[in-house]
PyMOL Python script that loads the backbone (N, CA, C, O; Angstrom):
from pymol import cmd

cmd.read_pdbstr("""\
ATOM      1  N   UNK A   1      14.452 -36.474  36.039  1.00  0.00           N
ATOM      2  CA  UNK A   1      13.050 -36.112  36.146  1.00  0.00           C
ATOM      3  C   UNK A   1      12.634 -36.246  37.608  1.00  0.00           C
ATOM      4  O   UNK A   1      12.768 -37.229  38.336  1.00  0.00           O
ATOM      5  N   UNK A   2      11.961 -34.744  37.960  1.00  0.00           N
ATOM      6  CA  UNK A   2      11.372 -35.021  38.976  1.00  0.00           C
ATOM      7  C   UNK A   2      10.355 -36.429  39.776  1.00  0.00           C
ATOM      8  O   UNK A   2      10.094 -37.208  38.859  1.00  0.00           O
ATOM      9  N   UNK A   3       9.871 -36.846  40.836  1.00  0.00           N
ATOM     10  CA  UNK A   3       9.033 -37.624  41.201  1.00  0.00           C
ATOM     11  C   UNK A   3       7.565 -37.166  40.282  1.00  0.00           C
ATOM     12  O   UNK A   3       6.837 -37.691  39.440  1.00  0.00           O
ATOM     13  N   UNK A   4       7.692 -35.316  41.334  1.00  0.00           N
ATOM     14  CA  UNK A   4       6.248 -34.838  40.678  1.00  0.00           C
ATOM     15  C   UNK A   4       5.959 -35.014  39.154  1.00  0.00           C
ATOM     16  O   UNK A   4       4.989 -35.553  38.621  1.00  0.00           O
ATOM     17  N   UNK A   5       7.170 -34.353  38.531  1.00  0.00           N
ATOM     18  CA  UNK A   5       7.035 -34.592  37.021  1.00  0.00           C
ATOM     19  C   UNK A   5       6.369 -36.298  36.375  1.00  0.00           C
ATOM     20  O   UNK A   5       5.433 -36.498  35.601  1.00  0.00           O
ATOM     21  N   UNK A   6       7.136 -37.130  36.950  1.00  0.00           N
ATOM     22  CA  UNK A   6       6.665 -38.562  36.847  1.00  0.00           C
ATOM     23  C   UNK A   6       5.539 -38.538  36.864  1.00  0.00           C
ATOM     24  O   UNK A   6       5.022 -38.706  35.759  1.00  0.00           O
ATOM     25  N   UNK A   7       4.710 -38.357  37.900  1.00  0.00           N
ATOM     26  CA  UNK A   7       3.332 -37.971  38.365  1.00  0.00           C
ATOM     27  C   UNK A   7       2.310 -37.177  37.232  1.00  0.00           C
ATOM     28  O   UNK A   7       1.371 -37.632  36.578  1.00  0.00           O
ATOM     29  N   UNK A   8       2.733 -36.178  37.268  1.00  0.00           N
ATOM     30  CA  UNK A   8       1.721 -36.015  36.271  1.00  0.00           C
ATOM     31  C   UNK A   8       1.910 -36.625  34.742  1.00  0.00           C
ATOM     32  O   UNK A   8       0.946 -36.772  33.991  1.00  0.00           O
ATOM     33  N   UNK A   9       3.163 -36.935  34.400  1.00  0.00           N
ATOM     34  CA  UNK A   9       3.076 -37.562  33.123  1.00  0.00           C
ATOM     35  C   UNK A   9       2.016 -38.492  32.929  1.00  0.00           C
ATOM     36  O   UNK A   9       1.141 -38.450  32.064  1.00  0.00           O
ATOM     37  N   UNK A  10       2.237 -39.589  34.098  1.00  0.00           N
ATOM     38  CA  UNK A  10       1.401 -40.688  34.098  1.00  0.00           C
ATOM     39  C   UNK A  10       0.333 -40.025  34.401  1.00  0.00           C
ATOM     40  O   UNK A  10      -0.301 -40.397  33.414  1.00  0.00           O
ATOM     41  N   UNK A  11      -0.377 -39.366  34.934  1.00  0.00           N
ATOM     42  CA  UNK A  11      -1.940 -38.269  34.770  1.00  0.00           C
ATOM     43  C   UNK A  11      -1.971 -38.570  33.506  1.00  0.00           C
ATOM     44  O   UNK A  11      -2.768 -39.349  32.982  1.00  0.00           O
ATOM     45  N   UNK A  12      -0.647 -37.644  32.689  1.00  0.00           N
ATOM     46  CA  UNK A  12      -1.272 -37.119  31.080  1.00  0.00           C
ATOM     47  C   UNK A  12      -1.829 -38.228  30.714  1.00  0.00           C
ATOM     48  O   UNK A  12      -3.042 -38.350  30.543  1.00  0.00           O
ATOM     49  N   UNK A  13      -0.623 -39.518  30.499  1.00  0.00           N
ATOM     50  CA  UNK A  13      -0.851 -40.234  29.322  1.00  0.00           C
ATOM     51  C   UNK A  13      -2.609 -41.513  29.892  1.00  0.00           C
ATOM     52  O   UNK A  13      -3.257 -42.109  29.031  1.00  0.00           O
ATOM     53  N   UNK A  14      -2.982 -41.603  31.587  1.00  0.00           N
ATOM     54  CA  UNK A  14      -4.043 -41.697  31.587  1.00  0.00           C
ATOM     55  C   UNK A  14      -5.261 -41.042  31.071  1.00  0.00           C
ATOM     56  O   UNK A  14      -6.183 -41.703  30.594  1.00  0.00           O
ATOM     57  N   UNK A  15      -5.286 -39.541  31.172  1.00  0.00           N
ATOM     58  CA  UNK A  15      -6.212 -38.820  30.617  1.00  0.00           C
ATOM     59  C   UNK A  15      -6.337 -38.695  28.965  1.00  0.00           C
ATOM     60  O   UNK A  15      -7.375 -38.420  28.363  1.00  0.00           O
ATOM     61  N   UNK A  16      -5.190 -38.929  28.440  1.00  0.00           N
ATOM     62  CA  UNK A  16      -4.828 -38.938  27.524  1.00  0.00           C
ATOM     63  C   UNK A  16      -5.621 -40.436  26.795  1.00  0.00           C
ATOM     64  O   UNK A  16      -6.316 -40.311  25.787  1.00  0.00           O
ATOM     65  N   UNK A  17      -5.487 -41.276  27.198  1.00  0.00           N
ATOM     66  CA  UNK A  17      -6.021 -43.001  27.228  1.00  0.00           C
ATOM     67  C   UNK A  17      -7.664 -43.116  27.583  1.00  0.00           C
ATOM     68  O   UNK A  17      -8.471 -43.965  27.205  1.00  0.00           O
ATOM     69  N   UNK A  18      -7.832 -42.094  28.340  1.00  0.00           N
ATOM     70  CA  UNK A  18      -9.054 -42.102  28.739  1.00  0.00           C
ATOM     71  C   UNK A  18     -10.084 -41.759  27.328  1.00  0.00           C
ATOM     72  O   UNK A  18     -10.894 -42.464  26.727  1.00  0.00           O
ATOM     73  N   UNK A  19      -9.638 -40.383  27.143  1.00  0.00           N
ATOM     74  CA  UNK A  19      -9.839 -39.712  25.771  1.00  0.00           C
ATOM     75  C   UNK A  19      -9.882 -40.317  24.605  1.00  0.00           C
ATOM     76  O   UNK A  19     -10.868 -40.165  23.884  1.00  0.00           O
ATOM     77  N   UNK A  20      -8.961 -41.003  24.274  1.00  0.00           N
ATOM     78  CA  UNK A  20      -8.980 -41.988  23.030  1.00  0.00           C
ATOM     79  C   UNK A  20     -10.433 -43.041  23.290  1.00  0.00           C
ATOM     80  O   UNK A  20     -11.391 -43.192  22.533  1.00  0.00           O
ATOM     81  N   UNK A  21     -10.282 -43.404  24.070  1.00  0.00           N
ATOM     82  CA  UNK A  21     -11.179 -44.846  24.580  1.00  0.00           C
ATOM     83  C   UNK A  21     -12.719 -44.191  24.198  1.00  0.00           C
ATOM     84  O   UNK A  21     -13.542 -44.753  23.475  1.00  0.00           O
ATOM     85  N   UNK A  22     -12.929 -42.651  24.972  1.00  0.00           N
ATOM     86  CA  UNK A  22     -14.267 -42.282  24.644  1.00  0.00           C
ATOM     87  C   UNK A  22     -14.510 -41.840  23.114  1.00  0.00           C
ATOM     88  O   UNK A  22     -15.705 -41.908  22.827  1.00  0.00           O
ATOM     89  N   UNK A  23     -13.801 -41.465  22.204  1.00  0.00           N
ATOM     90  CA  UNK A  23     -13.893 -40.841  21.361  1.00  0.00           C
ATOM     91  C   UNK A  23     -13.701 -41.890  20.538  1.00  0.00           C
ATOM     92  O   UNK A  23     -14.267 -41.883  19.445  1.00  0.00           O
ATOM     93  N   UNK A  24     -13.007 -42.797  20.855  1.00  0.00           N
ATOM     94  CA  UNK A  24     -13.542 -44.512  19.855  1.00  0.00           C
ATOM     95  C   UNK A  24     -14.657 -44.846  20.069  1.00  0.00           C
ATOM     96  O   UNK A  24     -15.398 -45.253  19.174  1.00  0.00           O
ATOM     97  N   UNK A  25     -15.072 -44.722  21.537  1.00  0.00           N
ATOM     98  CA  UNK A  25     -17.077 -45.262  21.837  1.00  0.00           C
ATOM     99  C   UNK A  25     -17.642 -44.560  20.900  1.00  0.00           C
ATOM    100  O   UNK A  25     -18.146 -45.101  19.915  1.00  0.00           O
ATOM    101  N   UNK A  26     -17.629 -43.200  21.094  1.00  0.00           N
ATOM    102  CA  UNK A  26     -18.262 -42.380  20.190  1.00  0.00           C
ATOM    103  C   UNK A  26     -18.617 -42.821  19.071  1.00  0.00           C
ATOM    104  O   UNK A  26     -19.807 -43.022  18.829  1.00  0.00           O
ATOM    105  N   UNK A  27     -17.228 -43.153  17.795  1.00  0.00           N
ATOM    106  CA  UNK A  27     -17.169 -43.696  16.452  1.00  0.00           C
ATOM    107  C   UNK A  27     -18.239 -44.628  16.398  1.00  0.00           C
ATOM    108  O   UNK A  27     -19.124 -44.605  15.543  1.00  0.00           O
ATOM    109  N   UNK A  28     -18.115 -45.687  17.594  1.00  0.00           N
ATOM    110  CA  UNK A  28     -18.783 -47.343  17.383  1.00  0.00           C
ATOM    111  C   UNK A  28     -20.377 -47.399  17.727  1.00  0.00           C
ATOM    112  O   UNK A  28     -21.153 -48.285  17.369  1.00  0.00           O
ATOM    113  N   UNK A  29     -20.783 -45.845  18.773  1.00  0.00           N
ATOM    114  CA  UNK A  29     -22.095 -45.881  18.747  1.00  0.00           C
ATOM    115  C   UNK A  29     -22.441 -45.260  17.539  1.00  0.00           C
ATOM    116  O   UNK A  29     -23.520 -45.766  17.232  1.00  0.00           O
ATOM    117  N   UNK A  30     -22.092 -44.364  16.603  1.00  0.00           N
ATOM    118  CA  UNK A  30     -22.580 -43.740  16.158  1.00  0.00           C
ATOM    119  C   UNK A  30     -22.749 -44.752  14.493  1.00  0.00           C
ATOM    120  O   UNK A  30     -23.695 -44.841  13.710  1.00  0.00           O
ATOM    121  N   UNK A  31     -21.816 -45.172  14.487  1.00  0.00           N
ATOM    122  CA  UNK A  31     -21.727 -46.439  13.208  1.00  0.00           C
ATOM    123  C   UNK A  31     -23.326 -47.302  13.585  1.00  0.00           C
ATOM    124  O   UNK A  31     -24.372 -47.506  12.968  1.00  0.00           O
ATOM    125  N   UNK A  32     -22.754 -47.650  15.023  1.00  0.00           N
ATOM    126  CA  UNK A  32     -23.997 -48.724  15.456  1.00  0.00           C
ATOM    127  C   UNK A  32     -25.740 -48.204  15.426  1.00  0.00           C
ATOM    128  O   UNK A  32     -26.735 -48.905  15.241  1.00  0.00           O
ATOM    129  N   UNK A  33     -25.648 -46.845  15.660  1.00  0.00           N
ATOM    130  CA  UNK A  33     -26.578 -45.767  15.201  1.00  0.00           C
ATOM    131  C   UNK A  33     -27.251 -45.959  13.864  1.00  0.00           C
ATOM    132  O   UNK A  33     -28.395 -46.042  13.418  1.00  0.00           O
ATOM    133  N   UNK A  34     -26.150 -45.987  13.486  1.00  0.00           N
ATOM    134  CA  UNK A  34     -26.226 -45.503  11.955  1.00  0.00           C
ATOM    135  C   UNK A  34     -27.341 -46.938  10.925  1.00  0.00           C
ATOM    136  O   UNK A  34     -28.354 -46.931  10.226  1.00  0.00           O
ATOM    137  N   UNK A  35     -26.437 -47.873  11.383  1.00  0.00           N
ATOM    138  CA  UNK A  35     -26.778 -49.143  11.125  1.00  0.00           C
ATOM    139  C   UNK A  35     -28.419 -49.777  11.362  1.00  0.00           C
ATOM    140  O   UNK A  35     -29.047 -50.579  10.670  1.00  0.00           O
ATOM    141  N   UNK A  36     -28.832 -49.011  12.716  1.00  0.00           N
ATOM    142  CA  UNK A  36     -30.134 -49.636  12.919  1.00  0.00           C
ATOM    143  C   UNK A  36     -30.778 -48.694  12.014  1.00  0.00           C
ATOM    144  O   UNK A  36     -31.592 -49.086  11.178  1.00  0.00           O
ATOM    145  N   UNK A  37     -30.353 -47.098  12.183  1.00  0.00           N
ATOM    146  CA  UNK A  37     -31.128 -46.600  11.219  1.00  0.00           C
ATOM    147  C   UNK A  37     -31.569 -47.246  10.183  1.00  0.00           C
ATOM    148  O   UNK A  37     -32.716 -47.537  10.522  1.00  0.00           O
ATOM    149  N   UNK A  38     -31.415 -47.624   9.224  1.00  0.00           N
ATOM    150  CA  UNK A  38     -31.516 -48.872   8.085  1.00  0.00           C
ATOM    151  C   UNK A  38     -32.577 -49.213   8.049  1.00  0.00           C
ATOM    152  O   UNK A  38     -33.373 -48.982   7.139  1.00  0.00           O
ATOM    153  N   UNK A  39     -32.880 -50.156   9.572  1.00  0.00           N
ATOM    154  CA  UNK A  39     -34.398 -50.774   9.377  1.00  0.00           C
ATOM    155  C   UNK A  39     -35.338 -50.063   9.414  1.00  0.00           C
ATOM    156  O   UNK A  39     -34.808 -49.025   9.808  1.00  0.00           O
ATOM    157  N   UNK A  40     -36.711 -49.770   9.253  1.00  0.00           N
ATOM    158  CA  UNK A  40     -37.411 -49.040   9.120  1.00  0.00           C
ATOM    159  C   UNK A  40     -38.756 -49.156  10.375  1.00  0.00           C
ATOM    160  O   UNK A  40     -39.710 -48.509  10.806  1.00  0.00           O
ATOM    161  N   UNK A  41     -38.249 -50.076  10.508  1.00  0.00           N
ATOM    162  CA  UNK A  41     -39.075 -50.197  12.599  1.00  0.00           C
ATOM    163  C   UNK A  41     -38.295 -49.628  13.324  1.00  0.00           C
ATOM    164  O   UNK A  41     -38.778 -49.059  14.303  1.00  0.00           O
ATOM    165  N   UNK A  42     -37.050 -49.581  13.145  1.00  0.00           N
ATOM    166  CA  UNK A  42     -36.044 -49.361  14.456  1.00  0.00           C
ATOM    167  C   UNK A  42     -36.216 -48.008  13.942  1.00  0.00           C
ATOM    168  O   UNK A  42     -36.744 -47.256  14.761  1.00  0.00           O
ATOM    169  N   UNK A  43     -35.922 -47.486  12.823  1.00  0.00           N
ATOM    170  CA  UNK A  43     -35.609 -45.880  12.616  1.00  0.00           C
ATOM    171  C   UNK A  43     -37.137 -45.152  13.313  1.00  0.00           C
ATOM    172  O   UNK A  43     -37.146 -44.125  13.991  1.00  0.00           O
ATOM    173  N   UNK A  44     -38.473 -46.048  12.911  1.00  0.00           N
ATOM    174  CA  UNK A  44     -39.463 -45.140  13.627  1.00  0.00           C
ATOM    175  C   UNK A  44     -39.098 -44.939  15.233  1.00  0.00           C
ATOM    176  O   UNK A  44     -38.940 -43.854  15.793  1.00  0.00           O
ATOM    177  N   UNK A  45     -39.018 -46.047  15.739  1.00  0.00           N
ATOM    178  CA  UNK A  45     -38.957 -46.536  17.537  1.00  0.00           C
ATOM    179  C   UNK A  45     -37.854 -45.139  17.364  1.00  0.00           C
ATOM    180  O   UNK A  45     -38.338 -44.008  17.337  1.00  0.00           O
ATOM    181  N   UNK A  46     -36.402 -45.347  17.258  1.00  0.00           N
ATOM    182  CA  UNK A  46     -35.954 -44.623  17.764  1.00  0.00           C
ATOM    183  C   UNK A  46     -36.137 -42.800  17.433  1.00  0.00           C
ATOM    184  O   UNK A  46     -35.596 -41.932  18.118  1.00  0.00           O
ATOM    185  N   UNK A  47     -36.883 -42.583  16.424  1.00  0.00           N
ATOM    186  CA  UNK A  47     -37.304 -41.190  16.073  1.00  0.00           C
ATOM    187  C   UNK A  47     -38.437 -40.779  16.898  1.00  0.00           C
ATOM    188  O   UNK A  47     -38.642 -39.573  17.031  1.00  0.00           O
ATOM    189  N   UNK A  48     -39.469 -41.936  17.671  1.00  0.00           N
ATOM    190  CA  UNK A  48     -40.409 -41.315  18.587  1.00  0.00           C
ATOM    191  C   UNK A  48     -40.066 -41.022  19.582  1.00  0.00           C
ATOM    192  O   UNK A  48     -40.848 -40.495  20.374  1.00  0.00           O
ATOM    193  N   UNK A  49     -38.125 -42.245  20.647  1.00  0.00           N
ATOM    194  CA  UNK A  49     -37.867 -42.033  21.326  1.00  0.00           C
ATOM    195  C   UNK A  49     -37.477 -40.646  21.748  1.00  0.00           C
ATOM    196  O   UNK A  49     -37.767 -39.945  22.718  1.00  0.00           O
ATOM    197  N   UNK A  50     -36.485 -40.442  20.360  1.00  0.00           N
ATOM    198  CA  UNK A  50     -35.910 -39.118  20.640  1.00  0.00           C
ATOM    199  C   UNK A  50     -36.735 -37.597  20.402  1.00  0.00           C
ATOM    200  O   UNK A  50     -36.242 -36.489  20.615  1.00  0.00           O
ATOM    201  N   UNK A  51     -38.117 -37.882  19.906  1.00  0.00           N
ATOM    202  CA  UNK A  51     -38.899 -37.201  19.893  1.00  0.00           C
ATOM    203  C   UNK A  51     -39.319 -36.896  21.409  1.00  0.00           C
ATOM    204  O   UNK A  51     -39.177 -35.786  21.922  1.00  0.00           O
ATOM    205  N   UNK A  52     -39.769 -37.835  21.961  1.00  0.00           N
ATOM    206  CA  UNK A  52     -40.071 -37.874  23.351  1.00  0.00           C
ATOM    207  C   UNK A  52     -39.042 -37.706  24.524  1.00  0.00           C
ATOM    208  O   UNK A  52     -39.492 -37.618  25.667  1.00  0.00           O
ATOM    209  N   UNK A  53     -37.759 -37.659  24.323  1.00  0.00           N
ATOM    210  CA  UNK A  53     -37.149 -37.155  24.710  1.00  0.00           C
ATOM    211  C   UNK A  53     -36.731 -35.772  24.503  1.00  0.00           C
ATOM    212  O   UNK A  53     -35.814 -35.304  25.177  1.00  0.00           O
ATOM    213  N   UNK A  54     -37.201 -35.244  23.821  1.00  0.00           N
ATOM    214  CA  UNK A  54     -36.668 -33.914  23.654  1.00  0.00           C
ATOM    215  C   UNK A  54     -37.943 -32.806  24.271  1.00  0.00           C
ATOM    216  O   UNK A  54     -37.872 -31.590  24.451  1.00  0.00           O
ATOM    217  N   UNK A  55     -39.116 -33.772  24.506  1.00  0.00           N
ATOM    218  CA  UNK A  55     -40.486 -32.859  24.795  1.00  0.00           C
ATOM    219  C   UNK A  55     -40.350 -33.063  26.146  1.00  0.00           C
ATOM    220  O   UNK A  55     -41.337 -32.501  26.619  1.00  0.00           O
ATOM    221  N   UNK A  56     -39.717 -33.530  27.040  1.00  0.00           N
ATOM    222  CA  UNK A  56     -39.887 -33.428  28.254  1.00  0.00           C
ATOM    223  C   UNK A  56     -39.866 -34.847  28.664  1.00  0.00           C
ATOM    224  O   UNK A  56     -40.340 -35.057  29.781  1.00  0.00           O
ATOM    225  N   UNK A  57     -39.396 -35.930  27.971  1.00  0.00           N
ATOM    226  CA  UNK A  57     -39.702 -37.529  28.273  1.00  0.00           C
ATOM    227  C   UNK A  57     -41.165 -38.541  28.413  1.00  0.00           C
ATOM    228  O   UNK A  57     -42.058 -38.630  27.571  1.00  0.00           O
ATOM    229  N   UNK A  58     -41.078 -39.273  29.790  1.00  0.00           N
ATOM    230  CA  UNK A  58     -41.941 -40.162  28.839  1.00  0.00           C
ATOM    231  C   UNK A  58     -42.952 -40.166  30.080  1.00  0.00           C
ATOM    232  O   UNK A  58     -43.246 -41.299  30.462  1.00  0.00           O
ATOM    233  N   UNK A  59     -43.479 -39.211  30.709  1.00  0.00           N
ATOM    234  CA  UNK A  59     -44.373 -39.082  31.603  1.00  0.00           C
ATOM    235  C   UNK A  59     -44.236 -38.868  33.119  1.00  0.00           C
ATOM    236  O   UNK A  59     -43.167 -38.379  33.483  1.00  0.00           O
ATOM    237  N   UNK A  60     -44.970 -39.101  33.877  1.00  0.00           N
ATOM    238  CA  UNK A  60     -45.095 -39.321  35.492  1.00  0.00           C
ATOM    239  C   UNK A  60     -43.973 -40.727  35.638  1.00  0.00           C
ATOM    240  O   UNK A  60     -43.756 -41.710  34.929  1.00  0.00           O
ATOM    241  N   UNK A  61     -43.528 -40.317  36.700  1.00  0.00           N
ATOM    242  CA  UNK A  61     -42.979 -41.530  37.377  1.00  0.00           C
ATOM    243  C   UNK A  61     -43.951 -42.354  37.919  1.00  0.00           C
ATOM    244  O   UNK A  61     -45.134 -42.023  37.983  1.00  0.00           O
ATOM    245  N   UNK A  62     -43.679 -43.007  38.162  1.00  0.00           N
ATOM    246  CA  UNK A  62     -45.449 -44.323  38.834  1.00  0.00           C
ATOM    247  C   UNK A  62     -44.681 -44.658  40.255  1.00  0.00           C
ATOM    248  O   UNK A  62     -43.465 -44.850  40.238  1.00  0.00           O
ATOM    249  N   UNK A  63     -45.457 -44.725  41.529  1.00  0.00           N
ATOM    250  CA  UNK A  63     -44.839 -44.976  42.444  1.00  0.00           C
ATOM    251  C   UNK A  63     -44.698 -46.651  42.607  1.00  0.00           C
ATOM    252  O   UNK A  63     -45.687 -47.289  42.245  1.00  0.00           O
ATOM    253  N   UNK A  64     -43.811 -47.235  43.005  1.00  0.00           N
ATOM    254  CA  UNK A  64     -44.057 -48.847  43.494  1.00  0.00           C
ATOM    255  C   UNK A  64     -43.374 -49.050  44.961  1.00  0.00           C
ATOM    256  O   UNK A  64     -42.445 -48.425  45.472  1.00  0.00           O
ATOM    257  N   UNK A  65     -44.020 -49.957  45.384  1.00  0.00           N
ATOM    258  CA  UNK A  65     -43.697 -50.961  46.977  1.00  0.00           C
ATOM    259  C   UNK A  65     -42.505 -51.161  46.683  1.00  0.00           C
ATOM    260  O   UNK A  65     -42.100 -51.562  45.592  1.00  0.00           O
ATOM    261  N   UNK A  66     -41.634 -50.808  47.956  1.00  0.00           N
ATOM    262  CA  UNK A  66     -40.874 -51.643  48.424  1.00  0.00           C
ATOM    263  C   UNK A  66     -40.327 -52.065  49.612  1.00  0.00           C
ATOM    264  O   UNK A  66     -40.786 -51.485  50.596  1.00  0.00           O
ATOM    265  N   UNK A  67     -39.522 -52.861  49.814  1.00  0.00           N
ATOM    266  CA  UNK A  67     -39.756 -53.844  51.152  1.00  0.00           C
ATOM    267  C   UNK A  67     -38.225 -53.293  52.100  1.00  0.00           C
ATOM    268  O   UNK A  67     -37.079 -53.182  51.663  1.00  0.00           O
ATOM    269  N   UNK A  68     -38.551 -53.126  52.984  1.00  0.00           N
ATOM    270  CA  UNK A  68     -37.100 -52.883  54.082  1.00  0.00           C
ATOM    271  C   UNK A  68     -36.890 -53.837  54.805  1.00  0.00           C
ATOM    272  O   UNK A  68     -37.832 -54.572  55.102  1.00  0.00           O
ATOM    273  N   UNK A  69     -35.702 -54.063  55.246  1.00  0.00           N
ATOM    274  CA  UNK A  69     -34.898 -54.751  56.221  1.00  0.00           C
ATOM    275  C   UNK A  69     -36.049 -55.866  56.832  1.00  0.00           C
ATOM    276  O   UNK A  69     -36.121 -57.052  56.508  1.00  0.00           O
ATOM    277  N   UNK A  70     -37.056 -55.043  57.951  1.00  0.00           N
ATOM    278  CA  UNK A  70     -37.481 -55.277  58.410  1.00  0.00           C
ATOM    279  C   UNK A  70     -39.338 -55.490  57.929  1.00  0.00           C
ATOM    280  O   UNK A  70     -40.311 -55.440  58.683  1.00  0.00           O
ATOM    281  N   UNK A  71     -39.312 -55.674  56.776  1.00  0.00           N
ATOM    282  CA  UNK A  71     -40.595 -55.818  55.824  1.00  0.00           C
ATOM    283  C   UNK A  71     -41.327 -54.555  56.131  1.00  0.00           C
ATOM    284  O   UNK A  71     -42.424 -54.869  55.668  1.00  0.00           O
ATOM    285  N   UNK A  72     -41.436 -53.718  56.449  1.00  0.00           N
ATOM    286  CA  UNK A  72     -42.011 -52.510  56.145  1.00  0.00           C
ATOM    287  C   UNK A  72     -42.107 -51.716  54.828  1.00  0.00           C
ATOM    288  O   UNK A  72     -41.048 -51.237  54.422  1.00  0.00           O
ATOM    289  N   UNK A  73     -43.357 -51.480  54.014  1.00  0.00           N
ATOM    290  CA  UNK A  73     -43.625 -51.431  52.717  1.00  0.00           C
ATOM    291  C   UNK A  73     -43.097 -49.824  52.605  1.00  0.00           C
ATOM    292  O   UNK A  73     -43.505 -49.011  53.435  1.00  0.00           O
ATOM    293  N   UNK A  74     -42.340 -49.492  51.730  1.00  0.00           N
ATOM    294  CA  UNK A  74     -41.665 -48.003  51.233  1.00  0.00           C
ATOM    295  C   UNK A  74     -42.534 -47.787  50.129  1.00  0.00           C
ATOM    296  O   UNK A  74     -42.392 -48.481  49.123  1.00  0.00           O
ATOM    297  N   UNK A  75     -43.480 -46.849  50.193  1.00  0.00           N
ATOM    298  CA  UNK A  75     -44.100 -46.544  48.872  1.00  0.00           C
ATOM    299  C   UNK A  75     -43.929 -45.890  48.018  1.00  0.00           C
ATOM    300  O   UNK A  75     -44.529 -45.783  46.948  1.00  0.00           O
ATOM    301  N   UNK A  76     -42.752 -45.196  48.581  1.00  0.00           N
ATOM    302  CA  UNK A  76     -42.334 -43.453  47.753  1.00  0.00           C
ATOM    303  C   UNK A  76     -43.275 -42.686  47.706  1.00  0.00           C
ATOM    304  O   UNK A  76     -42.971 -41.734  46.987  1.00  0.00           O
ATOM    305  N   UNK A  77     -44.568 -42.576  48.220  1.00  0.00           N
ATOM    306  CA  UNK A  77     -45.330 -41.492  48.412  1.00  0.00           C
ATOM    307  C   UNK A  77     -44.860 -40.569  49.514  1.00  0.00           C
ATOM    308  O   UNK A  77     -44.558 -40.995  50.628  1.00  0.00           O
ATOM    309  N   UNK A  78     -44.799 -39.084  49.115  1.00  0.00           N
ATOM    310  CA  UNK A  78     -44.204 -38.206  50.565  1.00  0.00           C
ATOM    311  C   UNK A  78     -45.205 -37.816  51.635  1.00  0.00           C
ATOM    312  O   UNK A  78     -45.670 -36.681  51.529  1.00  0.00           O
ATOM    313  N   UNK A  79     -45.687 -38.697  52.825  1.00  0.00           N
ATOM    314  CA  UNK A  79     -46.592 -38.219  53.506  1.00  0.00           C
ATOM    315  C   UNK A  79     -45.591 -37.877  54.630  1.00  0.00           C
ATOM    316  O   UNK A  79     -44.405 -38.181  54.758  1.00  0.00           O
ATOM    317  N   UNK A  80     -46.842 -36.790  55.796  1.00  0.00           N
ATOM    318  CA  UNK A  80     -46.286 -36.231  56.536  1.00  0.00           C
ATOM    319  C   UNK A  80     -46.423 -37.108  57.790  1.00  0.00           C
ATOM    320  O   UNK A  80     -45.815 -36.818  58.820  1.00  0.00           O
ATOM    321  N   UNK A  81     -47.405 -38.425  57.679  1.00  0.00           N
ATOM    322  CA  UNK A  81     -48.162 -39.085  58.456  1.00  0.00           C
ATOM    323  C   UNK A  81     -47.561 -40.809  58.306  1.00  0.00           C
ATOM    324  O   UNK A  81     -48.439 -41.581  58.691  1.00  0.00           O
ATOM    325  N   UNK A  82     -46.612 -41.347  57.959  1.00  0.00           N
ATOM    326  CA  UNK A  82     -46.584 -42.081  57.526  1.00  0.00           C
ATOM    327  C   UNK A  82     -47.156 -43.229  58.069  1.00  0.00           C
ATOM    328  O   UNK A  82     -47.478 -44.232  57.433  1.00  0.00           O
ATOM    329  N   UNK A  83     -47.319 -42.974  59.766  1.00  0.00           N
ATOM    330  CA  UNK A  83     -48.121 -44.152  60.392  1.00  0.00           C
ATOM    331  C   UNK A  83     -49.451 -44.849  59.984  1.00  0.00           C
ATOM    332  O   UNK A  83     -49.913 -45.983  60.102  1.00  0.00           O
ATOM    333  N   UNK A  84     -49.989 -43.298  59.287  1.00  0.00           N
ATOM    334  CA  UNK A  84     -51.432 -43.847  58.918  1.00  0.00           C
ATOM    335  C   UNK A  84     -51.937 -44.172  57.420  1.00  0.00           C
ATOM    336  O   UNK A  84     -53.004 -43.922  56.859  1.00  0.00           O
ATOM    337  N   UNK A  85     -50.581 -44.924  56.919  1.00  0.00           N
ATOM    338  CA  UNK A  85     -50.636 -45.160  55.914  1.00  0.00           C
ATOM    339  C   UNK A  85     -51.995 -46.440  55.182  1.00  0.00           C
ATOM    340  O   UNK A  85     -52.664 -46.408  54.150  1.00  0.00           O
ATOM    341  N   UNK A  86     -51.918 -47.329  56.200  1.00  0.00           N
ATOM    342  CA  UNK A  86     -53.016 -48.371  55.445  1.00  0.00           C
ATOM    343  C   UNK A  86     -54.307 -47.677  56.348  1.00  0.00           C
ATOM    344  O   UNK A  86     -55.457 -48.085  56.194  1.00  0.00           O
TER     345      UNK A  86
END
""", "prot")
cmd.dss("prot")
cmd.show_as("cartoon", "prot")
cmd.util.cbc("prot")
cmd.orient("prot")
């Protein structure tokens, strides 16, 4: 067997490993899914979530402070002026 050949084998059987691993998550969220469904608080919460997720989510982003290196407040507002911020 080639080097290259070596090479991609070990590709396959990673991608291959990779694949299994997600498609077991899959099984265990969807059980785990399944399960909260059951309660009847959790089944509303998560039926408004995914309601609200499907309309466009869950509003405006809200801007907040934050602090740099050198304490200078980052507001995430986009001005063109930023000096004359306060």
């Amino acid at each position: 067997m080639s080097d290259g050949q070596a090479t991609l084998n070990k590709w396959q059987r990673k991608q291959e490993r990779a694949e299994d691993g997600d498609k077991s998550a899959r099984e265990k969220m969807k059980k785990a899914i399944s399960g909260a469904m059951k309660d009847p608080v959790t089944h509303k919460n998560l039926s408004q979530e995914l309601l609200r997720a499907r309309q466009g989510g869950g509003g405006a982003v809200k801007n907040r402070e934050g602090y740099g290196d050198d304490g200078e407040v980052f507001t995430g507002i986009n001005e063109d002026r930023p000096w004359e911020r306060d």
